[in-house]
C-alpha positions in Angstrom: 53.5 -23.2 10.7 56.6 -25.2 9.7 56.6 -28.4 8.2 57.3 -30.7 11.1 55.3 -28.6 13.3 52.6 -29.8 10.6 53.3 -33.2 10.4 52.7 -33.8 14.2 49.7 -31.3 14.2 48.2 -34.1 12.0 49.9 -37.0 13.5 48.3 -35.6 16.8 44.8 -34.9 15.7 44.3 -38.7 14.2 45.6 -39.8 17.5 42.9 -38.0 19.3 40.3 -38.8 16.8 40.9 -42.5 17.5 40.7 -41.8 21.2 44.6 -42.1 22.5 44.2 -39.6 25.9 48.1 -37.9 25.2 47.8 -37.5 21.7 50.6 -34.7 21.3 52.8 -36.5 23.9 52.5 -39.5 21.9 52.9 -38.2 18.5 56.1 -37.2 19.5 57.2 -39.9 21.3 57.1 -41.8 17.8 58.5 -39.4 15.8 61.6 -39.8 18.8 61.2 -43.5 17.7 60.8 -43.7 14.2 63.8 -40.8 13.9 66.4 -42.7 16.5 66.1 -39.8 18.6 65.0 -38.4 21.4 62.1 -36.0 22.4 64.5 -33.0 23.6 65.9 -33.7 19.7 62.3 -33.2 17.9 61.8 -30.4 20.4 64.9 -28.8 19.0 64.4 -29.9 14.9 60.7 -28.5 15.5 61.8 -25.1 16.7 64.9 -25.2 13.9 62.5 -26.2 11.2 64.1 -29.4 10.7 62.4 -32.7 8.9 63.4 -36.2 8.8 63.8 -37.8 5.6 61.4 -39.9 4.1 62.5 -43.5 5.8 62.0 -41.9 8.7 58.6 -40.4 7.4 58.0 -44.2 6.7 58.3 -45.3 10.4 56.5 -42.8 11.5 53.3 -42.8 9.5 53.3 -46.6 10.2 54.0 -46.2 13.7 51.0 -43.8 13.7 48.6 -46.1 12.3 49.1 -48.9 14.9 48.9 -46.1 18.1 45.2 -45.4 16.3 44.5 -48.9 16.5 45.0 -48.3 20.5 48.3 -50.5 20.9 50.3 -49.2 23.8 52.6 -47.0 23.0 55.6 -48.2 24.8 54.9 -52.0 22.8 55.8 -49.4 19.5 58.8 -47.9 21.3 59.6 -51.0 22.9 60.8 -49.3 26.2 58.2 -47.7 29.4 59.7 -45.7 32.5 60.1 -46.4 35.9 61.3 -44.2 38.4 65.2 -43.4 37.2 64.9 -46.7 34.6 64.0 -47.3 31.0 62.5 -50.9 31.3 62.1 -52.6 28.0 58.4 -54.2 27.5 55.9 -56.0 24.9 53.5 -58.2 24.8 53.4 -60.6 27.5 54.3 -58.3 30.1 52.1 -55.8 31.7 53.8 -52.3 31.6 54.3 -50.1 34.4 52.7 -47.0 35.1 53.4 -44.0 36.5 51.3 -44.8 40.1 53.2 -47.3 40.8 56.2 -45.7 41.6 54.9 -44.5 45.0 55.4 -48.0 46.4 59.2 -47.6 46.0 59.1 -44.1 48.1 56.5 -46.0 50.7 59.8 -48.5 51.5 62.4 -46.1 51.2 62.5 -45.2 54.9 62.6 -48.8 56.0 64.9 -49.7 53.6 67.3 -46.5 54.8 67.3 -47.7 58.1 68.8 -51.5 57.3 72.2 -51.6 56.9 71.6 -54.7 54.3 67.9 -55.4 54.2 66.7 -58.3 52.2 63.7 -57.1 49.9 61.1 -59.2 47.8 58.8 -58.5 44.9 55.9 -60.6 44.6 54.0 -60.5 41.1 57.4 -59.2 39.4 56.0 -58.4 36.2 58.7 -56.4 34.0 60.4 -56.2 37.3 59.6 -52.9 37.6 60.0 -52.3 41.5 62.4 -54.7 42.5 64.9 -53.3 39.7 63.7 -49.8 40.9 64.6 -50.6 44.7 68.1 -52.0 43.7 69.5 -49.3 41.6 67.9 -46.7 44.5 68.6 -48.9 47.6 72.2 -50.8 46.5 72.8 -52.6 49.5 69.3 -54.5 49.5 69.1 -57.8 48.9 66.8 -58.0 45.8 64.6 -61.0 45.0 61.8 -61.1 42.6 59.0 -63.9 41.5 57.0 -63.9 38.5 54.6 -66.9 37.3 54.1 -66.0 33.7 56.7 -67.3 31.9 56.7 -64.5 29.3 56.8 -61.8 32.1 59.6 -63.5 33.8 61.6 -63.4 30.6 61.0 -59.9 30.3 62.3 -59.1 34.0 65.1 -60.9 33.6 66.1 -59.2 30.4 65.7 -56.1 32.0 68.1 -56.8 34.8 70.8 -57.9 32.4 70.6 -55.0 30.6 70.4 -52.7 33.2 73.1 -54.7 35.0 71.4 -54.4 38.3 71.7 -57.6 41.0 68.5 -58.8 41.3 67.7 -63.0 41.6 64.6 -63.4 39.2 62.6 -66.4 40.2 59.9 -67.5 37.1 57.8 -68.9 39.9 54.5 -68.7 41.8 54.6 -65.9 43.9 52.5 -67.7 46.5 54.8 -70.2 47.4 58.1 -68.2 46.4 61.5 -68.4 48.0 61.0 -70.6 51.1 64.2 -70.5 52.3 63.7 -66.6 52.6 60.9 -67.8 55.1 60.7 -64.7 58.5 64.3 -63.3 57.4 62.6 -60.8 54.7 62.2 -57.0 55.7 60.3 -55.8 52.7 57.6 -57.0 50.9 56.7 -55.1 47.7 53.5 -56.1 45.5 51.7 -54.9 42.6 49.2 -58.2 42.5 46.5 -58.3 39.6 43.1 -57.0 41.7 41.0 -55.7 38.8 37.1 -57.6 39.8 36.1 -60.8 37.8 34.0 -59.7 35.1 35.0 -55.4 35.6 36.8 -55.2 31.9 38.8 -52.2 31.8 37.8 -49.9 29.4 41.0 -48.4 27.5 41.9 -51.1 24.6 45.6 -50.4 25.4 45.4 -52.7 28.6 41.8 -54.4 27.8 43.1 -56.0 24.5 47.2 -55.8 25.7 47.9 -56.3 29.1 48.0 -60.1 29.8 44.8 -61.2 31.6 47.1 -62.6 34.3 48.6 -59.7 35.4 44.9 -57.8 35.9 42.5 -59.9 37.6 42.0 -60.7 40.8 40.1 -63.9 41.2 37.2 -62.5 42.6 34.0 -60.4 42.4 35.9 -57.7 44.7 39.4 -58.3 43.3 41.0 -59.1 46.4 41.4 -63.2 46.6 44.7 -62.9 44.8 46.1 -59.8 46.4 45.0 -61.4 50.5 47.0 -64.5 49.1 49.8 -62.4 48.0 49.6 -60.8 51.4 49.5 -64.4 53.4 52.5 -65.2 51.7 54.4 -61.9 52.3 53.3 -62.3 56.3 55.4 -66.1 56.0 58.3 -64.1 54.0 58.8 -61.4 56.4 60.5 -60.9 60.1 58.0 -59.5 63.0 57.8 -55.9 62.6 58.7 -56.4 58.6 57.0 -54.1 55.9 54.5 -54.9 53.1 53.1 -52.7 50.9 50.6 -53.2 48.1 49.0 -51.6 45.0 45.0 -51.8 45.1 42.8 -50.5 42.6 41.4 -46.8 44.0 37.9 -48.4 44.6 39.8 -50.6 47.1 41.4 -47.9 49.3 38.8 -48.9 52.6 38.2 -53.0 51.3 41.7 -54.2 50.9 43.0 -52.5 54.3 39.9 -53.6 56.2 40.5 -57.3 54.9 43.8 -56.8 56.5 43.0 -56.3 59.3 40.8 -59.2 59.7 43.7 -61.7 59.2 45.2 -61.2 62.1 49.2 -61.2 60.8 49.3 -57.2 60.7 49.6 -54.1 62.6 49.9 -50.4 61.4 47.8 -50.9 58.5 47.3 -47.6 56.3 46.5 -47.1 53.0 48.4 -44.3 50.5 47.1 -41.6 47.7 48.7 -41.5 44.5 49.9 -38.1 43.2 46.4 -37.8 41.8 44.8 -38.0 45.2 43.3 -41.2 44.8 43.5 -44.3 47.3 46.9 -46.7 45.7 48.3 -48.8 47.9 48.3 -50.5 51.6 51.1 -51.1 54.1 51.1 -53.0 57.3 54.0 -54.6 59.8 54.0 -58.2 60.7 53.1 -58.7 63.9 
């Protein structure tokens, strides 16, 4: 075994000893980082034999040592991905995760079928899937609202780097953009529903994640994301599109609450890629 191949056996087996689930993935997803690389490029110096110098050795043995301590690995490489993007996230903003992403294929088709829709995220976070829907969906009209202030900050750096239009509102998302009030064709929402008092297990978003983004003011989880869906009912035209991320335990609750408001029709809940129950979507009546 060569030396690199070595170095991220080790780097690999401390990371599973301290419980991180992707121990290789993320061993050399730091080496990427520490080296100023990418992961094709350690693929390549691993099967050439090649090592980094010992700066580099540095970065990586510290950036090791604070993965064991369970913080996330995208706050060490600064960056998470979404769909097509490289969003850059830390603390303060909640980071995205791969299961989202099926909300931006549920609005696809309705969003293909408007020459210019007008599209709203509510609960922006790192902007994740409003920046997602512009740079798929150019000729949408993008607006996002995010309360935390931090968050917000973190969207709006995003779309500036990324240079896509998107208006960024650091606002409450339950009373955001009134003058986009019945002219809105797609609501998009990944509201915090984890139950009051349900503390996630995994450190990485127990002790990282900001307690705003998670929980949904509730025993059940769902006061925050019904409000969310109240408000996306007074956004949106009749026969407009919302579509929600729900914690899998929520697959039959969060639809059937829906159904009791009487705003929607259509409602129908979604599997991830995993199989399990991810998010709702309903018209406006």
């Amino acid at each position: 075994m060569n030396e690199l191949r070595l170095l991220l056996r080790d780097a690999s087996l401390r990371l599973s000893h301290a419980g991180v689930g992707s121990p290789d993935t993320d061993a050399i997803a730091l080496l990427a980082h520490a080296w100023s690389t990418d992961v094709a490029e350690v693929r390549r110096a691993e099967v050439l034999g090649r090592v980094p110098d010992g700066v580099v050795l540095q970065r990586f043995s510290a950036l090791i040592d604070e993965r064991a301590t369970r913080v996330p690995l995208q706050h060490l490489t600064g960056r998470a991905a979404f769909r097509h993007l490289e969003l850059a996230v830390g603390p303060g903003v909640f980071v995205p995760r791969p299961e989202t992403e099926i909300l931006v294929d549920l609005v696809a088709p309705t969003l293909r079928s408007i020459a210019a829709p007008v599209v709203v995220d509510l609960c922006a976070g790192s902007g994740a899937l409003a920046l997602a829907v512009k740079d798929e969906h150019p000729s949408a009209a993008v607006y996002a609202a995010e309360l935390s202030p931090d968050a917000c900050a973190w969207a709006q750096a995003n779309r500036d780097r990324l240079g896509l239009d998107v208006r960024i509102r650091c606002e409450d998302a339950l009373t955001a953009f009134p003058e986009l009030e019945g002219q809105v064709d797609v609501v998009l929402s990944n509201p915090p529903y984890i139950p009051v008092g349900m503390v996630p297990i995994d450190p990485e978003v127990r002790d990282h994640d900001p307690q705003i983004a998670l929980y949904g003011g509730s025993e059940d989880g769902l006061r925050i994301p019904l409000q969310v869906a109240e408000r996306a009912a007074q956004l949106l035209r009749p026969g407009g599109l919302v579509v929600m991320e729900h914690a899998s335990s929520q697959g039959d609750s969060l639809p059937a609450r829906l159904s009791t408001q009487g705003l929607w029709d259509d409602v129908a809940d979604h599997r991830d890629l995993t199989a399990l129950p991810r998010a709702v979507s309903a018209r406006r009546r």
